[in-house]
Every structure is written in C-alpha cells, then in structure tokens.
C-alpha positions, 0 to 999 in steps of 0.5 A: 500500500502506498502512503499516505491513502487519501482519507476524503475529498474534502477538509474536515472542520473541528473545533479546536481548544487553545492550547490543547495538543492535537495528533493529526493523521498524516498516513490517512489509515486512522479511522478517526479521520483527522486525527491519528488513531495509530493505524500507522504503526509500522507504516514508517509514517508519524503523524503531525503533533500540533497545538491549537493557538486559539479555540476556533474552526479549522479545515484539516486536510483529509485528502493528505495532499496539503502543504500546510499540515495539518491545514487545508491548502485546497490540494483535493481540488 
C-alpha cells in the first residue's frame, strides 16, 4: 500500500481548544479521520503533533495532499 491513502475529498472542520495538543493523521489509515488513531504503526509514517493557538474552526486536510499540515491548502481540488 502506498502512503499516505487519501482519507476524503474534502477538509474536515473541528473545533479546536487553545492550547490543547492535537495528533493529526498524516498516513490517512486512522479511522478517526483527522486525527491519528495509530493505524500507522509500522507504516514508517508519524503523524503531525500540533497545538491549537486559539479555540476556533479549522479545515484539516483529509485528502493528505496539503502543504500546510495539518491545514487545508485546497490540494483535493
């Protein structure tokens, strides 16, 4: 299987905490899309550890194509 397997089409909104920690699915394995669920074991893949800088929205990329992980960039288009 060749990684990372596109996990949408579209970016997910998620309401993110200030200052909360958040583990970003980067292999596109984890079924708890966007965030890691550790599927990626053994894959050689990590995901992308964040932190939110303020509580608000934001569009994380499910198609893993993004430039600005763990952001939407509009790459699925």
């Amino acid at each position: 299987m060749e990684l990372p397997k596109r996990a949408g089409s579209s970016p997910i909104a998620v309401e993110l905490e200030e200052g909360k920690k958040y583990a970003w699915c980067a292999c596109g394995l984890s079924e708890s899309q966007p965030f890691c669920d550790g599927k990626h074991k053994g894959s050689g893949m990590v995901p992308q550890i964040f932190t939110a800088e303020k509580t608000a929205t934001k569009y994380l990329c499910s198609c893993k194509q993004t430039k600005n992980n763990p952001f939407c960039d509009g790459s699925h288009k």
